[in-house]
N, C-alpha and C positions, 0 to 999 in steps of 0.2 A: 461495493460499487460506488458508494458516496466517496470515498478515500482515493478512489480511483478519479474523480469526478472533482473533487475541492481540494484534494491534496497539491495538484500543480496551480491551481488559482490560487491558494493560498499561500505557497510560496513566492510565488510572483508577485503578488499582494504585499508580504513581508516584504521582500527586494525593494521594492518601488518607496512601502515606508519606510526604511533604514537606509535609502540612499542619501538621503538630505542632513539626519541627525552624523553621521558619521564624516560628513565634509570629505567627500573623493578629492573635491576641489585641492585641496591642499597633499593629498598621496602623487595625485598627478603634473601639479602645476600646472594646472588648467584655470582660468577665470572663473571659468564654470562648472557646476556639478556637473559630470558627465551623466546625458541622458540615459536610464536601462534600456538595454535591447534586448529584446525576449525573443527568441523564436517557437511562435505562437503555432508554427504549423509541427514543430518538435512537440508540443505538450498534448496537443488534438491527435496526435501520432501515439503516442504511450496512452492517452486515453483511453482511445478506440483499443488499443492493442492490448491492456486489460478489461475492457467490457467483453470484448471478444473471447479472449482467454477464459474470465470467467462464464458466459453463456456454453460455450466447450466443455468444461470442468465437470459442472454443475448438473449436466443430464446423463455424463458417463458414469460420476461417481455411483449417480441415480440409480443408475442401470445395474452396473455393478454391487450393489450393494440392497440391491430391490428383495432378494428372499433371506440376507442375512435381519437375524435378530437384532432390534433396536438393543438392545442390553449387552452383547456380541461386540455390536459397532461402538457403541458410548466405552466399552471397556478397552477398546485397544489402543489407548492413550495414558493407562491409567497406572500402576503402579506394577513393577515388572521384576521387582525385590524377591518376590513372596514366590516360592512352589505353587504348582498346583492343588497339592493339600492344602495350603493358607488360605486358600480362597477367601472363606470367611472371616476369618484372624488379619488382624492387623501387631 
C-alpha cells in the first residue's frame, strides 16, 4: 500500500526534478522550460483504485485460505521440479 501511495509522488517528484537538468527548452524551442503538467486527479484515481483493490484482495484471500495449512499455502510457490516422492530431496 505504501508503493501504491509514494510510487506516483515519487514519480512526479522525479518529473519535476529532471525537467530543469535536461533543458526541454532547447528540444522545443521554447524560451522557457516548459512547465510539468501532472494530472493530479489521474494519480488520486490509480491510488484509490489500488488501496481499494488491495482492501478487496486481502479479506477474500483470507477467507479462502482460513482452514488451509500455513505449510500448504507457503509451499505453493515453491519448487514444482520435484514428484511427490521428492518431497523431502532436493
Amino acid at each position: 500500500m505504501v508503493a501504491a501511495c509514494c510510487g506516483p509522488l515519487l514519480g512526479a517528484l522525479l518529473a519535476h526534478l529532471t525537467l530543469g537538468p535536461l533543458e526541454l527548452r532547447l528540444l522545443t524551442g521554447q524560451a522557457a522550460d516548459p512547465a510539468a503538467v501532472l494530472p493530479w486527479w489521474l494519480l488520486g484515481l490509480v491510488g484509490v483504485a489500488l488501496l481499494a483493490t488491495a482492501a478487496v484482495v486481502v479479506p477474500v484471500e483470507s477467507a479462502l485460505r482460513r482452514r488451509d495449512r500455513l505449510s500448504e499455502v507457503l509451499r505453493v510457490g515453491g519448487i514444482t521440479t520435484l514428484g511427490e516422492g521428492d518431497v523431502g530431496r532436493r
